[in-house]
Every structure is written in C-alpha cells, then in structure tokens.
py3Dmol code that shows the C-alpha trace and the ligand (Angstrom):
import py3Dmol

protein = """\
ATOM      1  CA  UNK A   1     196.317 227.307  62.440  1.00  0.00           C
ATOM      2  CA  UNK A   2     197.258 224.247  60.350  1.00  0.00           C
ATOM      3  CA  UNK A   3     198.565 221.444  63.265  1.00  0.00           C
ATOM      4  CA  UNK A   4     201.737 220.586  62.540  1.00  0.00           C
ATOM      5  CA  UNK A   5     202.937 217.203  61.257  1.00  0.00           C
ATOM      6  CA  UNK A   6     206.746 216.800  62.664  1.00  0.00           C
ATOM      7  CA  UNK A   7     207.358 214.305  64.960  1.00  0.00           C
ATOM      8  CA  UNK A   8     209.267 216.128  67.441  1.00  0.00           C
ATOM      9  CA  UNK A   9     207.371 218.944  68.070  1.00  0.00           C
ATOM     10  CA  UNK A  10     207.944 220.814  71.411  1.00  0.00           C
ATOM     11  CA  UNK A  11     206.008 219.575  74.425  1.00  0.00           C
ATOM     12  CA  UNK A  12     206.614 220.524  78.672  1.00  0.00           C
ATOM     13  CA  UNK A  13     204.732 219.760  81.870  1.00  0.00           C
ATOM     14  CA  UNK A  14     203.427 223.697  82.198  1.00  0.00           C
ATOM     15  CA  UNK A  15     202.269 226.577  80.252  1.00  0.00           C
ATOM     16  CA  UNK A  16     200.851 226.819  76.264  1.00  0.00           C
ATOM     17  CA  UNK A  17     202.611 223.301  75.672  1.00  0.00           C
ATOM     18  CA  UNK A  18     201.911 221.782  78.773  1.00  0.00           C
ATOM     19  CA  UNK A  19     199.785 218.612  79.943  1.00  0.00           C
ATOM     20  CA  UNK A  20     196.672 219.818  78.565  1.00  0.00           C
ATOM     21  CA  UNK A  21     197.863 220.994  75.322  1.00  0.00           C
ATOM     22  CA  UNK A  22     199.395 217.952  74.215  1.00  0.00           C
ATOM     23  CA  UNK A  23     196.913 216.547  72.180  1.00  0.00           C
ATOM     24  CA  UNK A  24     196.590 220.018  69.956  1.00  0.00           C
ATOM     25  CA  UNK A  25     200.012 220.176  69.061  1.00  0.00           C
ATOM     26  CA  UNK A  26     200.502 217.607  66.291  1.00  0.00           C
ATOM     27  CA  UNK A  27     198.089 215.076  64.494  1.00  0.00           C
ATOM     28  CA  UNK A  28     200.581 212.240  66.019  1.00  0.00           C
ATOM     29  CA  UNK A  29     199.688 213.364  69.530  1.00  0.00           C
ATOM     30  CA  UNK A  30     195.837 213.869  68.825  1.00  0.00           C
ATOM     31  CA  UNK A  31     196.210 210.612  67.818  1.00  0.00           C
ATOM     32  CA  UNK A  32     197.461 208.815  70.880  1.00  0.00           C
ATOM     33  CA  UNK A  33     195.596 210.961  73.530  1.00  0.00           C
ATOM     34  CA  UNK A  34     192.526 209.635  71.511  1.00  0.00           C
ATOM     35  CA  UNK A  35     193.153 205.970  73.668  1.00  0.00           C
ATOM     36  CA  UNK A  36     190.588 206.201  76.151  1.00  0.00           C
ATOM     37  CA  UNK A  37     192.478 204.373  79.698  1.00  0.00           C
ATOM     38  CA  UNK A  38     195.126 207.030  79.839  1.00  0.00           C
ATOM     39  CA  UNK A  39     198.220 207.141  82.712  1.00  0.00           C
ATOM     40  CA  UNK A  40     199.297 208.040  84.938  1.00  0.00           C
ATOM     41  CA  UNK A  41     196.321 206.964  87.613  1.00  0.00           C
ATOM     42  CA  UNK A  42     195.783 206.985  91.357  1.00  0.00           C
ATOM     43  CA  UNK A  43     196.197 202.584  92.529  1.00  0.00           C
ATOM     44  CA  UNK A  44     194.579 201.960  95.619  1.00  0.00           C
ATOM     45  CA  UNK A  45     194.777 198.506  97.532  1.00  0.00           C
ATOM     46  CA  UNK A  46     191.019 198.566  98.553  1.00  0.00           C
ATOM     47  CA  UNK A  47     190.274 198.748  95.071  1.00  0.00           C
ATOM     48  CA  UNK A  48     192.187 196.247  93.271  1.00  0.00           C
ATOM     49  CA  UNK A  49     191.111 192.700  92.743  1.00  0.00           C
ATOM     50  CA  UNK A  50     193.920 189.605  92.941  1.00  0.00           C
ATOM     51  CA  UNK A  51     195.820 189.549  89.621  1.00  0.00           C
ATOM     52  CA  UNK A  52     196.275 185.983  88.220  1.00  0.00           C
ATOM     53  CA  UNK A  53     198.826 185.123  85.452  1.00  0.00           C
ATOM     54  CA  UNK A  54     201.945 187.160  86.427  1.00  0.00           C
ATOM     55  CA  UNK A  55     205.311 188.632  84.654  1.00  0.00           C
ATOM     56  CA  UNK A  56     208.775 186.960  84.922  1.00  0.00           C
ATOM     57  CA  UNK A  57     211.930 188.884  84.941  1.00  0.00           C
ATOM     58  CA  UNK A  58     214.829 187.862  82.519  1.00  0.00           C
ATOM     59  CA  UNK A  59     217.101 190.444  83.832  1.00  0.00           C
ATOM     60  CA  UNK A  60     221.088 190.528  83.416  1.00  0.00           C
ATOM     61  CA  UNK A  61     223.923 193.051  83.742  1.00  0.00           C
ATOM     62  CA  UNK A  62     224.249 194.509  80.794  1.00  0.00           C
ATOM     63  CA  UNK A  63     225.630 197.874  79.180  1.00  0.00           C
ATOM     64  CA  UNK A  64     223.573 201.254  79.344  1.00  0.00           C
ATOM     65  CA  UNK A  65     224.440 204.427  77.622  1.00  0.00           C
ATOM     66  CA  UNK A  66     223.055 207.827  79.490  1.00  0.00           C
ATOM     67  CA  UNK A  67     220.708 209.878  77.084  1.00  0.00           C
ATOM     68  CA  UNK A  68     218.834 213.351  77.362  1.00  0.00           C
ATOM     69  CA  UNK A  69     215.417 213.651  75.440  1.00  0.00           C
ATOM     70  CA  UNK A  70     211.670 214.133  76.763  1.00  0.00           C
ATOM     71  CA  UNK A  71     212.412 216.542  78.944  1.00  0.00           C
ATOM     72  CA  UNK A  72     214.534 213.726  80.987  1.00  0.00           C
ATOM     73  CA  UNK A  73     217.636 211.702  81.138  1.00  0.00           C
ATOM     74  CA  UNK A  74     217.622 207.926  79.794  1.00  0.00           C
ATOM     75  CA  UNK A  75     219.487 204.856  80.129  1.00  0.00           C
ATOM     76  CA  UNK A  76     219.582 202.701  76.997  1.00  0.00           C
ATOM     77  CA  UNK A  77     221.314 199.418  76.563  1.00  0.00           C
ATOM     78  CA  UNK A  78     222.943 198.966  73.688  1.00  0.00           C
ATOM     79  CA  UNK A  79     221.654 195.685  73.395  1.00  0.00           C
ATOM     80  CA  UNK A  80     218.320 194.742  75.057  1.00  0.00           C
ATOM     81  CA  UNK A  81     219.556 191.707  76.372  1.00  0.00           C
ATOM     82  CA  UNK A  82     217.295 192.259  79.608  1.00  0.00           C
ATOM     83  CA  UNK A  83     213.605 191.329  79.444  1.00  0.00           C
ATOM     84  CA  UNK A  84     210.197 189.768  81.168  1.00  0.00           C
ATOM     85  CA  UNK A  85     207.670 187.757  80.014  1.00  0.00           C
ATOM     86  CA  UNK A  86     203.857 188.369  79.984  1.00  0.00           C
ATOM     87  CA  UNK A  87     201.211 186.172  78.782  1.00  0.00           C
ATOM     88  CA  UNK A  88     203.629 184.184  76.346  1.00  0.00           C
ATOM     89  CA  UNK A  89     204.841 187.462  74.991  1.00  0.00           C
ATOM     90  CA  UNK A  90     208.533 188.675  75.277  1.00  0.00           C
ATOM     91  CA  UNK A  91     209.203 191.782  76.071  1.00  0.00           C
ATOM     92  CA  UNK A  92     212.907 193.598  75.753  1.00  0.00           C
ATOM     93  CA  UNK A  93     214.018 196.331  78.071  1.00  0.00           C
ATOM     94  CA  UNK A  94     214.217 199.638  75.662  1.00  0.00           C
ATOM     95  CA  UNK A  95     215.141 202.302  78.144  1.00  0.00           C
ATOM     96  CA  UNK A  96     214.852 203.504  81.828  1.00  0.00           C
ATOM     97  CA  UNK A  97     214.061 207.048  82.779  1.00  0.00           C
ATOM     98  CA  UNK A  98     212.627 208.587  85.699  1.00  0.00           C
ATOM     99  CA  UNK A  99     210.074 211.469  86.937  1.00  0.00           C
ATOM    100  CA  UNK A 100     210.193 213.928  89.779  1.00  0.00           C
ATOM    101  CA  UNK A 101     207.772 213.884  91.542  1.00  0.00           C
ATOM    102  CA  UNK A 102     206.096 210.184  90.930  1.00  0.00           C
ATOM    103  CA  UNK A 103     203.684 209.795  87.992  1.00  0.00           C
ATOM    104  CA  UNK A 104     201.487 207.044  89.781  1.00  0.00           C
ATOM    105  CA  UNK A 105     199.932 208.095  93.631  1.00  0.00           C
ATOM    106  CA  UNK A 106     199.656 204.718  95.337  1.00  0.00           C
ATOM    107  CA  UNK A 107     196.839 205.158  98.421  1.00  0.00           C
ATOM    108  CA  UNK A 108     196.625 208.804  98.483  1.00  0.00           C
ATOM    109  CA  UNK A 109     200.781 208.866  98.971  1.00  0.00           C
ATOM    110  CA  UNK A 110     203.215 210.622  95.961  1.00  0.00           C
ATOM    111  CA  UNK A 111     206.998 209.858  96.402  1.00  0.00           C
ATOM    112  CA  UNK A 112     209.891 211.958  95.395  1.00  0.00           C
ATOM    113  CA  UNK A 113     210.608 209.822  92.040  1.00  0.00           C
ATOM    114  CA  UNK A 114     209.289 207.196  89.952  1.00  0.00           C
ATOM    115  CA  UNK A 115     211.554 204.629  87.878  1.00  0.00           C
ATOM    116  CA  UNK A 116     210.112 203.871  84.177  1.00  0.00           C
ATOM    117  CA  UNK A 117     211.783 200.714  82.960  1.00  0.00           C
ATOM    118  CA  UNK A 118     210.330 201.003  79.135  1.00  0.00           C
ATOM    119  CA  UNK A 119     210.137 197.202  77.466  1.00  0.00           C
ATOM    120  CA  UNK A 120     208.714 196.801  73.824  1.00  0.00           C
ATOM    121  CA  UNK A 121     208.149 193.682  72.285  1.00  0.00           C
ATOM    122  CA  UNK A 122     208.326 192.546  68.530  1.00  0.00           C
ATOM    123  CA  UNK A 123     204.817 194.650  67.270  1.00  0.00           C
ATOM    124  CA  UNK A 124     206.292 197.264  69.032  1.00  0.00           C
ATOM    125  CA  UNK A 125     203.982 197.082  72.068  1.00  0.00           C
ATOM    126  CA  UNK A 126     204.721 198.665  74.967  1.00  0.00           C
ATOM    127  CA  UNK A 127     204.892 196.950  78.543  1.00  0.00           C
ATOM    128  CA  UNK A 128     206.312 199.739  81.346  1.00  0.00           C
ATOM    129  CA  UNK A 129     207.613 198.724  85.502  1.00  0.00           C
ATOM    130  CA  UNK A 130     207.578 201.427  87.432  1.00  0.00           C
ATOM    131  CA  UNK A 131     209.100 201.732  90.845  1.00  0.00           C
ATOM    132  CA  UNK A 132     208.754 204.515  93.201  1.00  0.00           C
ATOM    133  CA  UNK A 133     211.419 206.214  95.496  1.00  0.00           C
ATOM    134  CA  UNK A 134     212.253 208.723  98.068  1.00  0.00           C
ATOM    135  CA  UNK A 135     215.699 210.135  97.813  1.00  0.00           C
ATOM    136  CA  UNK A 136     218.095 209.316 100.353  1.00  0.00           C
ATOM    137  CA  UNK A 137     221.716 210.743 101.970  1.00  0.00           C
ATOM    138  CA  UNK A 138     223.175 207.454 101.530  1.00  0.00           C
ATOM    139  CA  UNK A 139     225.549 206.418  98.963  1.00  0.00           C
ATOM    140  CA  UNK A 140     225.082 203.888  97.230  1.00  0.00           C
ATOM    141  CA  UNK A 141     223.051 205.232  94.448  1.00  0.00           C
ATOM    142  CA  UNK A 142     219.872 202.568  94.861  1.00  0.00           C
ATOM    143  CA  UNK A 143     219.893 201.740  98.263  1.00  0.00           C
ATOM    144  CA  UNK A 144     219.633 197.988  98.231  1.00  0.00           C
ATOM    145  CA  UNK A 145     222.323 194.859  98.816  1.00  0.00           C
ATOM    146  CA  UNK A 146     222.281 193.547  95.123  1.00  0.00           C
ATOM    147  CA  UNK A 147     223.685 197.193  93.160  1.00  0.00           C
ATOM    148  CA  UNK A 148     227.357 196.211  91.810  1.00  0.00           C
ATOM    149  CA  UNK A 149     226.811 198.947  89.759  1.00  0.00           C
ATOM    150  CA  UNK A 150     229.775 201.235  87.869  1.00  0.00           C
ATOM    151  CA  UNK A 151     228.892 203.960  87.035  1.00  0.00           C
ATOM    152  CA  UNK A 152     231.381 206.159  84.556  1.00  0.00           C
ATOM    153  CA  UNK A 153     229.779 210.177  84.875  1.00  0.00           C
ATOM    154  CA  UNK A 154     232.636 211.387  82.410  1.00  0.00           C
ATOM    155  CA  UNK A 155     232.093 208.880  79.366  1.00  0.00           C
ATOM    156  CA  UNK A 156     228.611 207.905  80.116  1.00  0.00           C
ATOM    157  CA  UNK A 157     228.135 204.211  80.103  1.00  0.00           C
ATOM    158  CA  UNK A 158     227.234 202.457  82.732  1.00  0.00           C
ATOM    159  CA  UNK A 159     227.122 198.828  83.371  1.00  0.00           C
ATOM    160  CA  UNK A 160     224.184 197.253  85.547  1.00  0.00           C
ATOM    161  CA  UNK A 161     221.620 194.676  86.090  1.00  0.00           C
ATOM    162  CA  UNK A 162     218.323 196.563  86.067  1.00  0.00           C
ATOM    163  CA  UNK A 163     216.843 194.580  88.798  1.00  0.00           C
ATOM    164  CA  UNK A 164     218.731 196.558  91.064  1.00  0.00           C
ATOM    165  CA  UNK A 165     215.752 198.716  90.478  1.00  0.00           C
ATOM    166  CA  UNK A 166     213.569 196.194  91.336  1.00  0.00           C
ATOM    167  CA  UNK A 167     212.245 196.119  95.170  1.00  0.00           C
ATOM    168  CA  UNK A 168     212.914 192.797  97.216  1.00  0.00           C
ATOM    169  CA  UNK A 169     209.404 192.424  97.818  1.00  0.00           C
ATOM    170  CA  UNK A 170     207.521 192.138  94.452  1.00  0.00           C
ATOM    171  CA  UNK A 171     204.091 193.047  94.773  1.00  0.00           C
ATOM    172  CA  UNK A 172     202.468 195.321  92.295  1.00  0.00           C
ATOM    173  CA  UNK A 173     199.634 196.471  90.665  1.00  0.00           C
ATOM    174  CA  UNK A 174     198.808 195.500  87.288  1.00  0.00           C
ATOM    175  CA  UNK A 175     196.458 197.287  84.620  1.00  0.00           C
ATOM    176  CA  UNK A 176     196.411 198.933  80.808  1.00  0.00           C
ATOM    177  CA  UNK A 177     196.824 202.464  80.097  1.00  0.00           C
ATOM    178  CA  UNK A 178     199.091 204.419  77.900  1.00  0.00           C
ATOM    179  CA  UNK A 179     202.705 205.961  77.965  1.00  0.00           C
ATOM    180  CA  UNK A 180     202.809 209.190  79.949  1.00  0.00           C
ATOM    181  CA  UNK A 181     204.411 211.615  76.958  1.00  0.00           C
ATOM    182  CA  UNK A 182     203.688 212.427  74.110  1.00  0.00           C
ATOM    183  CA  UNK A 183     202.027 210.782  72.020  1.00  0.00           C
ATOM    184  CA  UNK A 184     200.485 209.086  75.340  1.00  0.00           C
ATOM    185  CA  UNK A 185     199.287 206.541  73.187  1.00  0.00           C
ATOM    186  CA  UNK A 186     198.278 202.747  74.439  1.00  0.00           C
ATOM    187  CA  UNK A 187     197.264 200.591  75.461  1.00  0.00           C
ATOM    188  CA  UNK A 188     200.492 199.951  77.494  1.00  0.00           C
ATOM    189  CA  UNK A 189     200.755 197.249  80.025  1.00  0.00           C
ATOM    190  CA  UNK A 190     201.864 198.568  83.449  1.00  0.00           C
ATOM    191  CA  UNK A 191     203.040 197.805  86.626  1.00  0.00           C
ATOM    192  CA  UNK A 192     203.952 199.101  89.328  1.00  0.00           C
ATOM    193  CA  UNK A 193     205.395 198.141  92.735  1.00  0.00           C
ATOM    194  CA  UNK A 194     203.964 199.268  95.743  1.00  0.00           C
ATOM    195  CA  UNK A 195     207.199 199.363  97.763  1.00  0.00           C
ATOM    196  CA  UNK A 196     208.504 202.867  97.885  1.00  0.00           C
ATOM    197  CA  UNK A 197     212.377 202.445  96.969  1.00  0.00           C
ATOM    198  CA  UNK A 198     215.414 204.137  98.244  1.00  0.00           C
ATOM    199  CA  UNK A 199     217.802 206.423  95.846  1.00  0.00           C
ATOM    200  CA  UNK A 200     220.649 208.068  96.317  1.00  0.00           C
ATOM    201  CA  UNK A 201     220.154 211.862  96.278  1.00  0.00           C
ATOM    202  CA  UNK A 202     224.012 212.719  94.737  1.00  0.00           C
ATOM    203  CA  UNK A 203     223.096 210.375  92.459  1.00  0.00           C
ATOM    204  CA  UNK A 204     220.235 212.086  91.210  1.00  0.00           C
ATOM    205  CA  UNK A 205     222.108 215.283  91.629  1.00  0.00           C
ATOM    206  CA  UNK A 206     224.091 214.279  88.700  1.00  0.00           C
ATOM    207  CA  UNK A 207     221.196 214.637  86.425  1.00  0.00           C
ATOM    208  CA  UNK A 208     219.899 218.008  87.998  1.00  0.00           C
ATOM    209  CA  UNK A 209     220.489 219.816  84.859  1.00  0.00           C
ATOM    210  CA  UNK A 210     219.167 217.403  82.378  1.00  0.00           C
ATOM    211  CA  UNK A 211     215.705 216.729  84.129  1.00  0.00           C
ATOM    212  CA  UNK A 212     213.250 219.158  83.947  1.00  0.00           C
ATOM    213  CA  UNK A 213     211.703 219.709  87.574  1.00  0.00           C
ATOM    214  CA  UNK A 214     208.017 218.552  87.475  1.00  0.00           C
ATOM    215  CA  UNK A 215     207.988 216.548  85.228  1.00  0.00           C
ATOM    216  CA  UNK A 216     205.162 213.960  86.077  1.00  0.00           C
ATOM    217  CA  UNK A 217     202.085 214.104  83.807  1.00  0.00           C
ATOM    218  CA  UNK A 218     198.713 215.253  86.170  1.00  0.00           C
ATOM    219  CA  UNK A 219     197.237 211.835  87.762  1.00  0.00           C
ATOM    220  CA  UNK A 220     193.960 210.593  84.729  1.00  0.00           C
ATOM    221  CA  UNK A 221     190.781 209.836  85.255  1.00  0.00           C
ATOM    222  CA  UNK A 222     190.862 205.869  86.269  1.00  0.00           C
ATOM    223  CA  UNK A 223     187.169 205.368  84.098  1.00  0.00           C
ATOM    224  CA  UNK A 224     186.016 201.552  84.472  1.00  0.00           C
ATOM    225  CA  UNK A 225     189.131 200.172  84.111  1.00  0.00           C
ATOM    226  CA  UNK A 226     190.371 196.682  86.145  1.00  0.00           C
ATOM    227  CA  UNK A 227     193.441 197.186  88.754  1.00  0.00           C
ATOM    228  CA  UNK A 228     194.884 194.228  89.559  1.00  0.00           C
ATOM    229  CA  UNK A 229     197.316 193.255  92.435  1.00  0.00           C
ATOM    230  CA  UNK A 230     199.803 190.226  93.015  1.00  0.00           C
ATOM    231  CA  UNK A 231     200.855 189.765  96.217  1.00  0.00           C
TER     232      UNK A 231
END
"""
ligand_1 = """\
1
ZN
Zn 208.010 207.673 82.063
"""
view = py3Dmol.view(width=600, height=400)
view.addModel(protein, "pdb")
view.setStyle({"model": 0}, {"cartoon": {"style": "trace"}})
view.addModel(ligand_1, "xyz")
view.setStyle({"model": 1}, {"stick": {}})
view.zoomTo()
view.show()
C-alpha cells in the first residue's frame, strides 16, 4: 500500500492507528518519529543533574479561543502576546491543551492530567511547559490564589493569564525530546514542573466530550539523553 501523503491523516491512542502505528501512516509522520530522543519519558530526581541557564516567563492576560483537534480541546490566543525566554531565544505561547492521564511519570507517580502550554519561536521551533494535575471538587477551575479567570462556555473565549497554570513553586526538569502527536517530531525543548497541580473537575467536565479518554502517548525510551533540574 502506497503511504499516504495528506497532512491530516487519521491518528488515535489505540488500535490499527494507534501509538505504534503512527509512524506508518504518512511520509510526514515517518518523518518526525525518525528524531531519535522521543517524549513523553519517565523524570526522576535521582537522576537528573542541576540545570544551569534557566527560562523566564513573559506571561500576561490575554484572549484565548477554545478549539477541538488532535483528539483534544485547545486554547489559542488570538494574539501570542504571552511568552518565555530561553537561551536568548523568544519563544510565543501558540496553544494550551491537555492529556488524561499525564504524558510525563515523574518518580514512578502518573497524575490525572497534564497541561501542554505549546510556545514556537520565529524558525518555528518548538519549546513545550508542562504541568501536571489531579482533579479536584473545588471550584475554582485551577485551584490556586492568582486565577481571575472568565471563562464564557457558550461563545468560547476566554480571557486569562496562563501563569495561572503555572505552580507557585517553580522547579522543573529540563531536557530535549519531541512533540507527543503526530508527527512527534523534535527536537522540542521541554519542561516540566514537578509540583502536581490542582484542577477543577467541572471544569474539565466541560470538555468530556471533546477529549478523547487516554489520550497520553506510552512513556519512550529515555536513551542517553541529559535531564536537568532547577530548583
Ligand atoms: Zn500535548
């Protein structure tokens, strides 16, 4: 069978188009799963070594229309006014989405969901936070002091300052792999905080019907790779 050339061909988390078919079903895919540090991994603290030059958040509240594609729902602002800073570079917040259960296992422990906030800078790199969370009865729908947030269900839009995602405490791990879809390519900057997060389960409720269930990509193999952790 010829592979198929379209962009947007089908892809899940099970069955003949799941995990491990992904790189089969189009030369774009092939392409990316061809990057050899793939994500998501398993961080563990004993195994990290102290991370030196950090990234600085240039976060601010800013307007986020509510989208449904990769087999999730997204946030994207409308104008990418949000952004941090690594090694010099710039890099602008593209779009937030989550996964149930967590993509990353930090010390043996998976949580309930895992926050991707998606930055890109101008060659179209990728540079990816991700927080984890447990869901919670509370109300509020991220559990912390600083979320002002509106949220309008009926037309959409929302209005927010995505460090409200952000834990107070800001250590993380730090190291290169590659986006967790399709085409999974890298290498991709990540990191991701080791404090497990709080989130509003009716909030999440929501976006029941728009999120598939399962769909985290199956832990990859770590290889020789660095993993690096600011305190
Ligand atoms: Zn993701």
């Amino acid at each position: 069978m010829k592979k198929k050339r379209n962009m947007d061909v089908e892809w899940s988390y099970s069955g003949s188009n799941g995990p491990e078919h992904w790189h089969t079903l189009c030369d774009w895919y092939a392409e990316g799963a061809k990057y050899p540090y793939q994500s998501p991994i398993h961080l563990i603290h004993g195994e990290a070594t102290d991370g030196d030059e950090d990234l600085t958040f240039h976060y601010k509240k800013e307007q986020f229309t509510e989208k449904e594609f990769k087999n999730t729902i997204h946030f994207v602002p409308f104008n990418t006014e949000s952004y941090v800073v690594f090694k010099g570079v710039e890099y602008h917040l593209t779009d937030i989405h989550f996964h149930m259960p967590s993509e990353h296992i930090i010390d043996d422990n998976q949580t309930e969901l895992e926050f991707h906030l998606v930055h890109t800078n101008v060659n179209q790199e990728n540079l990816v936070v991700g927080i984890l969370f447990n869901l919670t009865d509370k109300l509020n729908w991220i559990c912390n002091d600083q979320d002002n947030s509106i949220w309008d269900f009926d037309n959409h839009i929302q209005w927010f300052d995505p460090s409200i995602f952000l834990p107070e405490k800001q250590s993380h791990f730090h190291y290169v792999g590659s986006l967790t879809t399709p085409p999974t390519k890298g290498p991709v900057n990540w990191f991701v905080f080791d404090t497990v997060g709080e989130m509003s389960r009716l909030f999440i409720e929501e976006f029941r019907e728009e999120v598939l269930e399962n769909n985290n990509r199956p832990i990859q193999d770590r290889k020789d790779r660095a993993i690096y952790y600011y305190k």
